[in-house]
Chimera marker file (.cmm) of the C-alpha trace (Angstrom):
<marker_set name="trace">
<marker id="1" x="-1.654" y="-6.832" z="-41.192" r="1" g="1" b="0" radius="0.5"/>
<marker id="2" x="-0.160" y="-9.460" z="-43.263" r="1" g="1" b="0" radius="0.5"/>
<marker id="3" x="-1.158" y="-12.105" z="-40.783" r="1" g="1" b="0" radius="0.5"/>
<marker id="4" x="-4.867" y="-10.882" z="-40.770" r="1" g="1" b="0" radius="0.5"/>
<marker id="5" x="-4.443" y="-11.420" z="-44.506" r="1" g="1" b="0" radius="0.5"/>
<marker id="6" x="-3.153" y="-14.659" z="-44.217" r="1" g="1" b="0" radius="0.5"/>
<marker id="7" x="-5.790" y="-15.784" z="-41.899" r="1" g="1" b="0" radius="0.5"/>
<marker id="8" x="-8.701" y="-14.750" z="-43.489" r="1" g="1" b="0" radius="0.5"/>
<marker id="9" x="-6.731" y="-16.341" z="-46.739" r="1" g="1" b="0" radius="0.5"/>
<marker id="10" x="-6.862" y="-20.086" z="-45.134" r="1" g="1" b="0" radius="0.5"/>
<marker id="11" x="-10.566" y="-19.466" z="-43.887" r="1" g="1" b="0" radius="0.5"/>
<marker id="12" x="-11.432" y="-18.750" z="-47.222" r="1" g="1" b="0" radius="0.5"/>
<marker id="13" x="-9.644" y="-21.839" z="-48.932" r="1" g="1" b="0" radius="0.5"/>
<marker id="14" x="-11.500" y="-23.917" z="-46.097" r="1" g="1" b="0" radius="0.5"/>
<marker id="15" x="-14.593" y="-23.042" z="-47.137" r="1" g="1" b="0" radius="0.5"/>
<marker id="16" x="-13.945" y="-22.787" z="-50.785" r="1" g="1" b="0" radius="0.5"/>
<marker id="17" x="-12.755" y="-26.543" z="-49.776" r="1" g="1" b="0" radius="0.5"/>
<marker id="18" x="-15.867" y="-27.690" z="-47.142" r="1" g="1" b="0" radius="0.5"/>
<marker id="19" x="-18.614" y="-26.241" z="-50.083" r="1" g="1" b="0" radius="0.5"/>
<marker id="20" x="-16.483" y="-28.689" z="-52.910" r="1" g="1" b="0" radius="0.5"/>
<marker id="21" x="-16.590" y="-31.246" z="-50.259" r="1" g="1" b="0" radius="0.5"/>
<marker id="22" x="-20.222" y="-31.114" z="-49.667" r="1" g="1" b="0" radius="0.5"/>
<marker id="23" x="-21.349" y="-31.139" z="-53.280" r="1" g="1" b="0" radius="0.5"/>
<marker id="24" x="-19.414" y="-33.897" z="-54.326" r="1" g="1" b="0" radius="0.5"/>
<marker id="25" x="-21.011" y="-35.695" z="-51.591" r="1" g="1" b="0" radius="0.5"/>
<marker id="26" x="-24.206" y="-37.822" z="-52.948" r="1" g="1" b="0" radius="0.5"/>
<marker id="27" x="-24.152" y="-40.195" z="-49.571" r="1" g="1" b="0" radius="0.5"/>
<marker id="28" x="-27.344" y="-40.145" z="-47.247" r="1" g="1" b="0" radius="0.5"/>
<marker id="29" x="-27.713" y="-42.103" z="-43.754" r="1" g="1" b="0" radius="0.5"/>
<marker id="30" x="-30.741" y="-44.545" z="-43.307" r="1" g="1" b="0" radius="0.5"/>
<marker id="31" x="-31.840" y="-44.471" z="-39.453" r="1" g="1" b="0" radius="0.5"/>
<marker id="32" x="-34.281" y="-47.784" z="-39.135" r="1" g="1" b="0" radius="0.5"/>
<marker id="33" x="-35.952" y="-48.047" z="-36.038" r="1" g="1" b="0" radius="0.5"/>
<marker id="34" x="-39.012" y="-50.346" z="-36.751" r="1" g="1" b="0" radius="0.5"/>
<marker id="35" x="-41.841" y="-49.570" z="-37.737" r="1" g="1" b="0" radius="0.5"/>
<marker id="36" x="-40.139" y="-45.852" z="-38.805" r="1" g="1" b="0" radius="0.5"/>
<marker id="37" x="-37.938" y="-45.554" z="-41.587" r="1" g="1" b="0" radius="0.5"/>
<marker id="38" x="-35.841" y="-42.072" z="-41.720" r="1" g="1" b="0" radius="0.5"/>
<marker id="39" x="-33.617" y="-40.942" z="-44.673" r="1" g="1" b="0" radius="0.5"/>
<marker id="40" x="-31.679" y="-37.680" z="-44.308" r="1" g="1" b="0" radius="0.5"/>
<marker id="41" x="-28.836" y="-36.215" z="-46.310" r="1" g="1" b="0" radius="0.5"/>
<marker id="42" x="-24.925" y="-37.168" z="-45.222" r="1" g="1" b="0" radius="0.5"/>
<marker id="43" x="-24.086" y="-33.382" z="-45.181" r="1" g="1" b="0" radius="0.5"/>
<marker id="44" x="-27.466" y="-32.242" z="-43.538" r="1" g="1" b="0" radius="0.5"/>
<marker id="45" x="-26.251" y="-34.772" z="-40.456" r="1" g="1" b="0" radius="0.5"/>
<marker id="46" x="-22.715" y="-33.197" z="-40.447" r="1" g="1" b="0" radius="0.5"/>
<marker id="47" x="-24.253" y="-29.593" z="-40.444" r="1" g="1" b="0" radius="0.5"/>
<marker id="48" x="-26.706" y="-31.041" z="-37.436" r="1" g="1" b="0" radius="0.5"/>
<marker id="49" x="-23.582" y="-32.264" z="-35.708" r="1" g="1" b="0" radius="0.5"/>
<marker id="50" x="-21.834" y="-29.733" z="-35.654" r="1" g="1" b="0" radius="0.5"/>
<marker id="51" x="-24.822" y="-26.934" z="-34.667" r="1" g="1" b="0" radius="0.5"/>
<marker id="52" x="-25.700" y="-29.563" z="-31.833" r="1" g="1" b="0" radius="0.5"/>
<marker id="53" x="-21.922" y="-29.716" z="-30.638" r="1" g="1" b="0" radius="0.5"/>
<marker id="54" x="-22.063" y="-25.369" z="-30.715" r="1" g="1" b="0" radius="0.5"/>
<marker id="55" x="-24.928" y="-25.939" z="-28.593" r="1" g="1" b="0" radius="0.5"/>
<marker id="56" x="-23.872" y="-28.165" z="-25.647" r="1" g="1" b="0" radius="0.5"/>
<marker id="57" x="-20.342" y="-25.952" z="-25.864" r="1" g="1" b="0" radius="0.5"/>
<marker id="58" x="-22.104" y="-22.565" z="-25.924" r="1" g="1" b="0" radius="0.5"/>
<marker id="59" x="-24.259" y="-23.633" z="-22.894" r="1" g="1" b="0" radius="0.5"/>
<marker id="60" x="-21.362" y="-25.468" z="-21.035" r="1" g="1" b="0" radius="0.5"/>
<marker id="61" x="-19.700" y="-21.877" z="-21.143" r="1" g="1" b="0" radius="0.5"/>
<marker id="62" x="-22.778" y="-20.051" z="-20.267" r="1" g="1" b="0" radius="0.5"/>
<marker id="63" x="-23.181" y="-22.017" z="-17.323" r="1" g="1" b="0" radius="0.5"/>
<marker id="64" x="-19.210" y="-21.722" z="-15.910" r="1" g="1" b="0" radius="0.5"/>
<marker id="65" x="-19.738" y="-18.121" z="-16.537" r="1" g="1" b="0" radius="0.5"/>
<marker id="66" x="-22.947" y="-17.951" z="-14.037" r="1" g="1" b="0" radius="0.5"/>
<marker id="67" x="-21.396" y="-20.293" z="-11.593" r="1" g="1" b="0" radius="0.5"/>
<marker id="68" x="-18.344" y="-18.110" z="-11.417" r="1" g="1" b="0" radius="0.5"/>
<marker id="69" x="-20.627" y="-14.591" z="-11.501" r="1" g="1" b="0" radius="0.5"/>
<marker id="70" x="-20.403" y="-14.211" z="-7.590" r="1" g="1" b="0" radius="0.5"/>
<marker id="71" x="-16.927" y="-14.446" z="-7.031" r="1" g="1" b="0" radius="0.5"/>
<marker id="72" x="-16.138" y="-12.470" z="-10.232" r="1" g="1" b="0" radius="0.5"/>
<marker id="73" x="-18.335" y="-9.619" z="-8.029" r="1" g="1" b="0" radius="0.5"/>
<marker id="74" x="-16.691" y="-10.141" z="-5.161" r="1" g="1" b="0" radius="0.5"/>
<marker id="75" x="-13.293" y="-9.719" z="-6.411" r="1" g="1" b="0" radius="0.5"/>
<marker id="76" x="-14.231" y="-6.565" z="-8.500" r="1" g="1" b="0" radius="0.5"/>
<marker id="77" x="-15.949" y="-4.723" z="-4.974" r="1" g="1" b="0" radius="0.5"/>
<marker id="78" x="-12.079" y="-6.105" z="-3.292" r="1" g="1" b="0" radius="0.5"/>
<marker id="79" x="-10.244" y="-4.540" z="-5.863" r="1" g="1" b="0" radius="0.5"/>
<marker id="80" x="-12.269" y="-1.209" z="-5.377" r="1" g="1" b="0" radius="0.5"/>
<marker id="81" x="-11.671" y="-1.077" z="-2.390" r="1" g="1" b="0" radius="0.5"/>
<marker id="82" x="-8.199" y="-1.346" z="-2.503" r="1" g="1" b="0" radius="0.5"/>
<marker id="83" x="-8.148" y="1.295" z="-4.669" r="1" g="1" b="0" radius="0.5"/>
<marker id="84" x="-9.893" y="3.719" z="-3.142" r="1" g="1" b="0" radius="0.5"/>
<marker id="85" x="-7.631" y="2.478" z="0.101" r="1" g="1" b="0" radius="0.5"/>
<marker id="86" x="-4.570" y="2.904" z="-1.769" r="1" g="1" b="0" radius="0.5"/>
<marker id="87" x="-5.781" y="6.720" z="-3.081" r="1" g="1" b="0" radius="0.5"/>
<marker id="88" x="-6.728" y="7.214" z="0.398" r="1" g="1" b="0" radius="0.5"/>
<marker id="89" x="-3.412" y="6.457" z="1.460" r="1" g="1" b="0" radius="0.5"/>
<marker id="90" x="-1.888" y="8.716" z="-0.773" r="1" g="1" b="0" radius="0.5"/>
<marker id="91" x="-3.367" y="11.451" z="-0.007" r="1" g="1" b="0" radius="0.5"/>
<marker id="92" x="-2.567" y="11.095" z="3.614" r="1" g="1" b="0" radius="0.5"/>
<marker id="93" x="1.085" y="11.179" z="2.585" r="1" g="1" b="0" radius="0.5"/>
<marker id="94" x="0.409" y="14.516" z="0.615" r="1" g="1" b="0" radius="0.5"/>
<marker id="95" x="-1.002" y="15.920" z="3.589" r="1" g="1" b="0" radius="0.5"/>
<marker id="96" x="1.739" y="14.738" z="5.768" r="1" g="1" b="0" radius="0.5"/>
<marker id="97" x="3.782" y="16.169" z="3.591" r="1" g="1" b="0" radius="0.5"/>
<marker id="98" x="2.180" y="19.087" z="3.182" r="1" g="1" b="0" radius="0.5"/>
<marker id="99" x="2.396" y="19.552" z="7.122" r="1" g="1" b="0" radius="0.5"/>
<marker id="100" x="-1.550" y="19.028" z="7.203" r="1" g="1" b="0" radius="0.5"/>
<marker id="101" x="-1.390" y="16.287" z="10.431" r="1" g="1" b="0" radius="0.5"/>
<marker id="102" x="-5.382" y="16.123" z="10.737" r="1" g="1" b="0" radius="0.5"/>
<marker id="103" x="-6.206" y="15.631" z="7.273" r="1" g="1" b="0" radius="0.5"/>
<marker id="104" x="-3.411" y="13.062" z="7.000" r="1" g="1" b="0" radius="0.5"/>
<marker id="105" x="-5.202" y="11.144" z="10.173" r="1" g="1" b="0" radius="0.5"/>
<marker id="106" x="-8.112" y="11.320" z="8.569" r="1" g="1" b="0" radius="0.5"/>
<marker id="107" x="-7.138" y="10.116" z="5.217" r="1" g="1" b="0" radius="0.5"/>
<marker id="108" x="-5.502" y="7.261" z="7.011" r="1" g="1" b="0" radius="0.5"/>
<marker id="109" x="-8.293" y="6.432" z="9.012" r="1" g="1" b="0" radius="0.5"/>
<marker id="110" x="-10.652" y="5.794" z="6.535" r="1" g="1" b="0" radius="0.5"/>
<marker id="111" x="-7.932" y="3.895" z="4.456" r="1" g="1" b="0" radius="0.5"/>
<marker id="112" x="-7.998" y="1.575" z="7.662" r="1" g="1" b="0" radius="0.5"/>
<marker id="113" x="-11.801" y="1.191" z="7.826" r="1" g="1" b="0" radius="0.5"/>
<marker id="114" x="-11.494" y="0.489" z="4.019" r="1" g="1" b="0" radius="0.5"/>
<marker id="115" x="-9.273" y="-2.379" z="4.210" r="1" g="1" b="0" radius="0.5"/>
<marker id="116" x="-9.444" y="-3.221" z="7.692" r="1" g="1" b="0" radius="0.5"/>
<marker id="117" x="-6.128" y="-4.150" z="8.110" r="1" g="1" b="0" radius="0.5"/>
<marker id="118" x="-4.186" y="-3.880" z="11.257" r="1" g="1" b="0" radius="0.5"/>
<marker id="119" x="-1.092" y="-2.865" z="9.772" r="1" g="1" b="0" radius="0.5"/>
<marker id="120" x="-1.809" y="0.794" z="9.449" r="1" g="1" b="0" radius="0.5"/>
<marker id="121" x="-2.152" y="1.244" z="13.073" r="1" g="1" b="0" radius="0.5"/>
<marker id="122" x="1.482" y="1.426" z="12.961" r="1" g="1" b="0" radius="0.5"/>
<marker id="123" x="1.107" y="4.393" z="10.475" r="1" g="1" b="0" radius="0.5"/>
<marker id="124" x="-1.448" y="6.065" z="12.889" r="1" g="1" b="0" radius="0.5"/>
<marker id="125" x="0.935" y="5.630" z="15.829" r="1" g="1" b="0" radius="0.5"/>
<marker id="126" x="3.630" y="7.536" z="14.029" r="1" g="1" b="0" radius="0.5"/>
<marker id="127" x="1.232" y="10.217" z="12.564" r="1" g="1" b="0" radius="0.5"/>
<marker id="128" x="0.349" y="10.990" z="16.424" r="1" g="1" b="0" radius="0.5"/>
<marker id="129" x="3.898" y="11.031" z="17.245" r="1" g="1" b="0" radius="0.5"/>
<marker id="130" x="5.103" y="13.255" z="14.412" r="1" g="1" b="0" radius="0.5"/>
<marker id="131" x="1.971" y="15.499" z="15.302" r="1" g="1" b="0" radius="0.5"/>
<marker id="132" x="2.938" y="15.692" z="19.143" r="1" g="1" b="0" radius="0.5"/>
<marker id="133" x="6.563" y="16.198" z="18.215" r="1" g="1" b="0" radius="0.5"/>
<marker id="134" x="5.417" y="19.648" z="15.946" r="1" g="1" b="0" radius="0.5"/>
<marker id="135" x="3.330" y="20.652" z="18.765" r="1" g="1" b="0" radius="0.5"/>
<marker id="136" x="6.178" y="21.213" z="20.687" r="1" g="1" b="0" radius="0.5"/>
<link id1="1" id2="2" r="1" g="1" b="0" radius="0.2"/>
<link id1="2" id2="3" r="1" g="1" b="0" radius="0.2"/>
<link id1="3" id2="4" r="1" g="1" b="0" radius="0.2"/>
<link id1="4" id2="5" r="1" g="1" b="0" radius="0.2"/>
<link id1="5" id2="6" r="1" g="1" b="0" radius="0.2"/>
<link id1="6" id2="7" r="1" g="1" b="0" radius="0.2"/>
<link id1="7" id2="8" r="1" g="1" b="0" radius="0.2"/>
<link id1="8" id2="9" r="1" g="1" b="0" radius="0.2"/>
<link id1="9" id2="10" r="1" g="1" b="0" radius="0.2"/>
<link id1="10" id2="11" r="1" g="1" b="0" radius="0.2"/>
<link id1="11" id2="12" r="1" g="1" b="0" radius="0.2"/>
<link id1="12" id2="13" r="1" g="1" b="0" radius="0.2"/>
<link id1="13" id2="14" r="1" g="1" b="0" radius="0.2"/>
<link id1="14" id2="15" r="1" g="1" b="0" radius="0.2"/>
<link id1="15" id2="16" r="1" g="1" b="0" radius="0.2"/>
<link id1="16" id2="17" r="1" g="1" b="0" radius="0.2"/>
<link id1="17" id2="18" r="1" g="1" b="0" radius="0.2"/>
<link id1="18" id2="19" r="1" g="1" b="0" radius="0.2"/>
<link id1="19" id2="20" r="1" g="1" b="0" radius="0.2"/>
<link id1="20" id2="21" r="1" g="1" b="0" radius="0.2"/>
<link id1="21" id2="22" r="1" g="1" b="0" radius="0.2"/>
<link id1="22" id2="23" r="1" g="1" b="0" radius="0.2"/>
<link id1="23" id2="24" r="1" g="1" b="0" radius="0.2"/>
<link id1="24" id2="25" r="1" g="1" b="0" radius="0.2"/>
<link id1="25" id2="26" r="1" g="1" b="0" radius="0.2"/>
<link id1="26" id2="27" r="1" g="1" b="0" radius="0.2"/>
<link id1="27" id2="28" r="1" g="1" b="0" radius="0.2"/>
<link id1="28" id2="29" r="1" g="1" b="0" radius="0.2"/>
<link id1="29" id2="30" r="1" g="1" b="0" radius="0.2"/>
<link id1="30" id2="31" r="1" g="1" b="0" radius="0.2"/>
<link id1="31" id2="32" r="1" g="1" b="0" radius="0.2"/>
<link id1="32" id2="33" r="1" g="1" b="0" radius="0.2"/>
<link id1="33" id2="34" r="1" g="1" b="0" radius="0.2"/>
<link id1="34" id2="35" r="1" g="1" b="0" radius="0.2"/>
<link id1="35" id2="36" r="1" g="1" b="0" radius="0.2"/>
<link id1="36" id2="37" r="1" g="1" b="0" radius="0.2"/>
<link id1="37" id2="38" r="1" g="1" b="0" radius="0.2"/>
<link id1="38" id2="39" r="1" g="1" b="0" radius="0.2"/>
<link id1="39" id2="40" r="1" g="1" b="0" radius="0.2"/>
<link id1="40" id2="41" r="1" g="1" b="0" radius="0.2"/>
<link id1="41" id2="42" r="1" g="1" b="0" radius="0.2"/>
<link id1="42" id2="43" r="1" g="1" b="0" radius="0.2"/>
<link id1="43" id2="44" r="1" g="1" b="0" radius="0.2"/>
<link id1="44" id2="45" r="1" g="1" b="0" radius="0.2"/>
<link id1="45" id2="46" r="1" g="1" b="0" radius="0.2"/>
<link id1="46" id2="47" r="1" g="1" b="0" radius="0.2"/>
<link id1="47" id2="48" r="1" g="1" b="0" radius="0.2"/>
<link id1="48" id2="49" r="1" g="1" b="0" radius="0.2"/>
<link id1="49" id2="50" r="1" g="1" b="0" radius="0.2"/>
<link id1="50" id2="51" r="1" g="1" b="0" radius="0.2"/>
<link id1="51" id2="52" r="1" g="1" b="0" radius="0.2"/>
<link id1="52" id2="53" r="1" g="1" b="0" radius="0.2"/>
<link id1="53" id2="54" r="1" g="1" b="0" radius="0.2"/>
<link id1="54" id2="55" r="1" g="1" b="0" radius="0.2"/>
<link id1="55" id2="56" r="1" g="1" b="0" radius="0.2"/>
<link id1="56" id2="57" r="1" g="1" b="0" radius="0.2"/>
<link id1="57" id2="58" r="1" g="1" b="0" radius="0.2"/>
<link id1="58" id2="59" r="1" g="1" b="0" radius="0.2"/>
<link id1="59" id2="60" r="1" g="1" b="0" radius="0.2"/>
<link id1="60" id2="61" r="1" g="1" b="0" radius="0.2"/>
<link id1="61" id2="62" r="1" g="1" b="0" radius="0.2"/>
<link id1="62" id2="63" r="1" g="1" b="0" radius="0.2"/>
<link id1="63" id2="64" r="1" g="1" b="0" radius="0.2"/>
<link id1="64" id2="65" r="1" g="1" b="0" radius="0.2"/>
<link id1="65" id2="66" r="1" g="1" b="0" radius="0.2"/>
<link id1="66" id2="67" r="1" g="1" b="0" radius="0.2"/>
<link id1="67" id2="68" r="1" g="1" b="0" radius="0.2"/>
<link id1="68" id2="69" r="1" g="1" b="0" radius="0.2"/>
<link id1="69" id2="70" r="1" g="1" b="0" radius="0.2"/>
<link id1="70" id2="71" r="1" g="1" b="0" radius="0.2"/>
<link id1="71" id2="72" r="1" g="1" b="0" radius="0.2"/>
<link id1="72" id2="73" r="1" g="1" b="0" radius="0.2"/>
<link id1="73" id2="74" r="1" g="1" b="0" radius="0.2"/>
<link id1="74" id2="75" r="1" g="1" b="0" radius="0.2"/>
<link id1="75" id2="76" r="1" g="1" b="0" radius="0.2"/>
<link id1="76" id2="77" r="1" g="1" b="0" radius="0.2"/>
<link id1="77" id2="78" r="1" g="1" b="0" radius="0.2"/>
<link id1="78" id2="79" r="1" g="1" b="0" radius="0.2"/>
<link id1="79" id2="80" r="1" g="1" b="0" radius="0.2"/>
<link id1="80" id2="81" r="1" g="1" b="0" radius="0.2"/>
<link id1="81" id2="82" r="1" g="1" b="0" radius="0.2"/>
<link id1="82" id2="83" r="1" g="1" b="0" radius="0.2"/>
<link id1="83" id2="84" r="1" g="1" b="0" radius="0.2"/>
<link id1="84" id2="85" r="1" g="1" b="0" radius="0.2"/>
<link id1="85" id2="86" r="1" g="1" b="0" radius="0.2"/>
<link id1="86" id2="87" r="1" g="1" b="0" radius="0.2"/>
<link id1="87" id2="88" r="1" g="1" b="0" radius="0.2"/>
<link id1="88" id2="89" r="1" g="1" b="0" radius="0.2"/>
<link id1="89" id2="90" r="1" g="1" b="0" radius="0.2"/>
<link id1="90" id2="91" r="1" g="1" b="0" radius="0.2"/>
<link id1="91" id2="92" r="1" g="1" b="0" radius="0.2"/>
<link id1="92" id2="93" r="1" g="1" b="0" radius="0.2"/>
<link id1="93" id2="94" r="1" g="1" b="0" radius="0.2"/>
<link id1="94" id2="95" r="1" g="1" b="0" radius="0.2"/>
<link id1="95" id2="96" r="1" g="1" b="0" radius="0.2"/>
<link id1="96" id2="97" r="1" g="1" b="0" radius="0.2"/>
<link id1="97" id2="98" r="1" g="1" b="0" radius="0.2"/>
<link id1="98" id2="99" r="1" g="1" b="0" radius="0.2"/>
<link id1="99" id2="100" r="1" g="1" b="0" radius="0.2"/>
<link id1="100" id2="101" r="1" g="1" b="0" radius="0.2"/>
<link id1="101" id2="102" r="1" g="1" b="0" radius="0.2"/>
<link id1="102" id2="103" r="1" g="1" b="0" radius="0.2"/>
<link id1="103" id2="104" r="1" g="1" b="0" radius="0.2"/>
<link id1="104" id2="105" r="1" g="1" b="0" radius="0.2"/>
<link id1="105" id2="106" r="1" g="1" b="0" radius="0.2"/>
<link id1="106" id2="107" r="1" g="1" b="0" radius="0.2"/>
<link id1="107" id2="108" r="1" g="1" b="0" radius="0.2"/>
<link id1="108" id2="109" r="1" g="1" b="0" radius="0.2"/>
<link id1="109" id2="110" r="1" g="1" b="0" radius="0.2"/>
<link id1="110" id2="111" r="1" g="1" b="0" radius="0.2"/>
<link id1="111" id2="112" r="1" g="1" b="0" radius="0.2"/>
<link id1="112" id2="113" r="1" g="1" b="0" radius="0.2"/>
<link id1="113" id2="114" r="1" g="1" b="0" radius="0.2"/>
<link id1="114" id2="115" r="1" g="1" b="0" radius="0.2"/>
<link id1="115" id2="116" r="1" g="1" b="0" radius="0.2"/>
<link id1="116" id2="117" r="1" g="1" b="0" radius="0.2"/>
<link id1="117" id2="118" r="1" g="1" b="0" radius="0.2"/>
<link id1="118" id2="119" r="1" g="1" b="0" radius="0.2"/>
<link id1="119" id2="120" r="1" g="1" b="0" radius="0.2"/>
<link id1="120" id2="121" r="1" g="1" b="0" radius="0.2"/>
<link id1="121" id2="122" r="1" g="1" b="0" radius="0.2"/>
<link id1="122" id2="123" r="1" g="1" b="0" radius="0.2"/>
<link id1="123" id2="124" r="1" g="1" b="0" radius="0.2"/>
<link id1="124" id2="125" r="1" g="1" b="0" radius="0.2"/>
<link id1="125" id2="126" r="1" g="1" b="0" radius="0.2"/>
<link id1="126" id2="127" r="1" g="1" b="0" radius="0.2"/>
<link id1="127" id2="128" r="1" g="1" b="0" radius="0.2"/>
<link id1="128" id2="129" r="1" g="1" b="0" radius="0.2"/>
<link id1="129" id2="130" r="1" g="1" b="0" radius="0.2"/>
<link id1="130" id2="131" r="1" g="1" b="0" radius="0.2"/>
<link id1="131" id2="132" r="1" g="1" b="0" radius="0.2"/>
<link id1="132" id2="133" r="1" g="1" b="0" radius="0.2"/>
<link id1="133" id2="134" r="1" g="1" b="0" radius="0.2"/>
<link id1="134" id2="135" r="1" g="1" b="0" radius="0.2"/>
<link id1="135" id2="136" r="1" g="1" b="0" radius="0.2"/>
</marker_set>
């Protein structure tokens, strides 16, 4: 709380400071390009500046943010995937546990065709032996 405070203490001093800046400031910039003649205000060319450097920073961002949009997607899908793997997974094990051998294949299964990974084939294989082993 007290740094809140503090902060919105110092942006208030800054612009308490930037407004007694600006109307002390009686300066103007003369731009001669012949045969024009342009007179603006020092603080109206500041205030340009700085809108014109928001701009080009504003847009820069916009632009990494739609360059990076794709792969953003394609890591979210991943990551859903892996999820639903992973809860697939578990509730194999319940039903392993439970005794429930089909449903466990099953569960397992479609965890594999989720991820496609050839590391739960070893988890298949000893599903089918645990199963054959009960059916005896």
């Amino acid at each position: 709380m007290t740094r809140k405070l503090l902060w919105w203490l110092l942006m208030c001093l800054l612009l308490i400071s930037i407004v007694w800046l600006i109307s002390n400031n009686q300066g103007y910039v003369l731009i001669v390009r012949s045969p024009y003649r342009v007179q603006l205000s020092f603080n109206f060319l500041l205030v340009v500046g700085v809108l014109i450097f928001l701009a080009i920073h504003y847009s820069l961002r916009l632009i990494h943010y739609l360059r990076r949009l794709p792969a953003n997607r394609r890591s979210k899908k991943e990551t859903q995937r892996l999820i639903a793997s992973n809860a697939a997974l578990l509730e194999g094990m319940h039903a392993l546990a439970d005794g429930d051998f089909e449903k466990a294949e099953i569960a397992v299964k479609r965890a594999h065709d989720l991820i496609q990974n050839a590391g739960h084939e070893k988890l298949l294989e000893a599903l089918a032996s645990e199963k054959s082993k009960q059916d005896l």
